[in-house]
C-alpha positions as a Markdown table, in Angstrom:
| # | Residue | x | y | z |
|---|---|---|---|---|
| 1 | Unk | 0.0 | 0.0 | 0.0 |
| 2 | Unk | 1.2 | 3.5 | -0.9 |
| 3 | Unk | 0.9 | 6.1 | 1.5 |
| 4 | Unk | -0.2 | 9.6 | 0.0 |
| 5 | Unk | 0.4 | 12.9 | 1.3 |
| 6 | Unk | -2.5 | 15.3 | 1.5 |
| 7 | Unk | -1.4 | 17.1 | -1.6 |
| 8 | Unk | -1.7 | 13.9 | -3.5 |
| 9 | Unk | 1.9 | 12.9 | -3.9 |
| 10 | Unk | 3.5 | 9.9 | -2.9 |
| 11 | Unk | 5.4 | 9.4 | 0.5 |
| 12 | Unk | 8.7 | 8.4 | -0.6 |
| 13 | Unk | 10.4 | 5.0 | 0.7 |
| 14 | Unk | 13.8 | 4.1 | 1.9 |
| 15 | Unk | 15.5 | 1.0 | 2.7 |
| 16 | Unk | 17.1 | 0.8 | 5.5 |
| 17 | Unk | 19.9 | -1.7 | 4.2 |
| 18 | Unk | 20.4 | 1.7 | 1.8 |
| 19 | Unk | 21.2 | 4.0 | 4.3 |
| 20 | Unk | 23.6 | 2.2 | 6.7 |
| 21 | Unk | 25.9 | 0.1 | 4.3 |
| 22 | Unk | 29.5 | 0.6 | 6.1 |
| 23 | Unk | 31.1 | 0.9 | 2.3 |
| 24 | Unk | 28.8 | 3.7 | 1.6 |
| 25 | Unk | 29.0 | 5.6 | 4.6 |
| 26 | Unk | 32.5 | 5.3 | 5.7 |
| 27 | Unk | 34.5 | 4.9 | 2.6 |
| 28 | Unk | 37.9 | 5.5 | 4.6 |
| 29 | Unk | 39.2 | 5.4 | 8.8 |
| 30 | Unk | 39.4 | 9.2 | 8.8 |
| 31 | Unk | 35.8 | 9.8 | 7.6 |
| 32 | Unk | 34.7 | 7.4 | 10.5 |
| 33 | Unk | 37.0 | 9.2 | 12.4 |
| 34 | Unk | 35.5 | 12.7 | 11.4 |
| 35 | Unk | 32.2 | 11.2 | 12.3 |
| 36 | Unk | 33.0 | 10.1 | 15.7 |
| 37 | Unk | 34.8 | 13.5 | 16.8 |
| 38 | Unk | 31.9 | 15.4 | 15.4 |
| 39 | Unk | 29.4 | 13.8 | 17.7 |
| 40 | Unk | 32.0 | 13.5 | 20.6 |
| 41 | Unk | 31.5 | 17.7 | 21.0 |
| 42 | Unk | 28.0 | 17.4 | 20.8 |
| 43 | Unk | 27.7 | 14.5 | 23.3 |
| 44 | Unk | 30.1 | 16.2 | 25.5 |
| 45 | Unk | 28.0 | 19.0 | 25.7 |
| 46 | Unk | 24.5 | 17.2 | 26.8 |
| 47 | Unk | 26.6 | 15.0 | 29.1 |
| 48 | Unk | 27.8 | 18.5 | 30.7 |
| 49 | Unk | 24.1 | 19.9 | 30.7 |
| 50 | Unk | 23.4 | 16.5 | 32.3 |
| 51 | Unk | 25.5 | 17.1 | 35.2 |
| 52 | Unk | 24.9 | 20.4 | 35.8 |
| 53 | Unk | 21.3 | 19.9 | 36.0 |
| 54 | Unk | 21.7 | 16.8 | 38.2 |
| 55 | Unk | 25.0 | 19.1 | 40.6 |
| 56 | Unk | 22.5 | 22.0 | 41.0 |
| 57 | Unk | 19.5 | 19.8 | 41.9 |
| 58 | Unk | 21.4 | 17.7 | 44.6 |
| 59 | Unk | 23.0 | 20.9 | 45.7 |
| 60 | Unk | 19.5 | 21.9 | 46.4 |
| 61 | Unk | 18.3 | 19.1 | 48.1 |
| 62 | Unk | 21.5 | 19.1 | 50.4 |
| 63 | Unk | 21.1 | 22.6 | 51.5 |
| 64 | Unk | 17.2 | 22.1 | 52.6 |
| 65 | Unk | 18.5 | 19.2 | 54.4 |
| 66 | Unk | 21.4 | 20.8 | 55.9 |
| 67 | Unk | 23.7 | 18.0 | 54.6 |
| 68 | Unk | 26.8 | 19.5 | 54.0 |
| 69 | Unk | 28.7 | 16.3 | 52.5 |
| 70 | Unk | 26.0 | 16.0 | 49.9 |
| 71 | Unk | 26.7 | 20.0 | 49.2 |
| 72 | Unk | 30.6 | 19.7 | 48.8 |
| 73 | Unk | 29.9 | 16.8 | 46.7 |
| 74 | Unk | 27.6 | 18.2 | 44.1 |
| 75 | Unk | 30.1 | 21.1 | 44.0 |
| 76 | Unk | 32.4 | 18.6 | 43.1 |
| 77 | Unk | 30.4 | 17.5 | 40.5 |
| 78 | Unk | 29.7 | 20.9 | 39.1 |
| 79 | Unk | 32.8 | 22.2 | 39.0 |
| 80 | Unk | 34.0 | 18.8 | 37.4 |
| 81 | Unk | 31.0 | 18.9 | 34.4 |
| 82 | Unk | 32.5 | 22.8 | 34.3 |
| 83 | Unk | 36.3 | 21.7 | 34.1 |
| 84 | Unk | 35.3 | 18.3 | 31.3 |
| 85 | Unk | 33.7 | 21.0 | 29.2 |
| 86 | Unk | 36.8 | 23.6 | 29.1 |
| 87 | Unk | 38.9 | 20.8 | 28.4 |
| 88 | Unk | 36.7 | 20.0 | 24.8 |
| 89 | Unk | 36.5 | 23.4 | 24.3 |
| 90 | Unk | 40.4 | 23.7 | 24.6 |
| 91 | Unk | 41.2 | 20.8 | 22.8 |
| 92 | Unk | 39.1 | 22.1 | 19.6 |
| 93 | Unk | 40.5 | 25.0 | 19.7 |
| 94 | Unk | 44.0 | 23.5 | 19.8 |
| 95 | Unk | 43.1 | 21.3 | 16.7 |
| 96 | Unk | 42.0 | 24.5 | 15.0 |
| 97 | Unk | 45.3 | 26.3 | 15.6 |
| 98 | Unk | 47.7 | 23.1 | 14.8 |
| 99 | Unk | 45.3 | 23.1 | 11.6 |
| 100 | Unk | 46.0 | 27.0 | 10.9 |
| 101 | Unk | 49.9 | 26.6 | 12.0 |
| 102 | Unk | 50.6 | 23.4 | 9.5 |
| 103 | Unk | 48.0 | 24.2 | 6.7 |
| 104 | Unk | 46.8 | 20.0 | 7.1 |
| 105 | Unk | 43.1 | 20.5 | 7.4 |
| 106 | Unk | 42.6 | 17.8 | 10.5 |
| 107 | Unk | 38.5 | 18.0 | 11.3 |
| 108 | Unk | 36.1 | 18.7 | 8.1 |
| 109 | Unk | 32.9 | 20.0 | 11.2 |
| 110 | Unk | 31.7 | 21.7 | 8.0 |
């Protein structure tokens, strides 16, 4: 059965086995490789947005219960979300200038 949308043309179909063939999609290591590092950063980031979400909320459970080992702990947790994140910001921006120094074009994020 085709499916038809409301302006009368057809839905178009994919196969799956089309999409996600390795040969197609990853034709060399450093492609994979591009891949990987582009999704690193954004992973990175909701991991960070994670733990700063979960730090502050436990921070503010500790201090209505006037725990203050919970407190110093989800500080620790905050300020080590904060510290992961400057390190994948530096380390991008240390690529970009070993790219500019050398001319070798090392991460295609275009």
């Amino acid at each position: 059965m085709e499916h038809i949308f409301a302006s009368g043309e057809p839905v178009p179909t994919v196969s799956i086995g089309k999409i996600f063939t390795p040969a197609q999609s990853f034709p060399d290591v450093a492609s994979f490789v591009d891949v990987l590092i582009k999704n690193a950063f954004v992973i990175s980031g909701v991991i960070f947005f994670i733990l700063l979400i979960f730090g502050g909320f436990t921070f503010i459970v500790s201090a209505g219960g006037g725990d203050a080992k919970k407190a110093e702990q989800s500080k620790q947790t905050i300020t080590a979300a904060a510290t992961g994140l400057v390190l994948i910001f530096a380390s991008y921006w240390i690529i970009q200038i070993i790219e500019v120094i050398t001319g070798v074009k090392i991460l295609n994020l275009k």
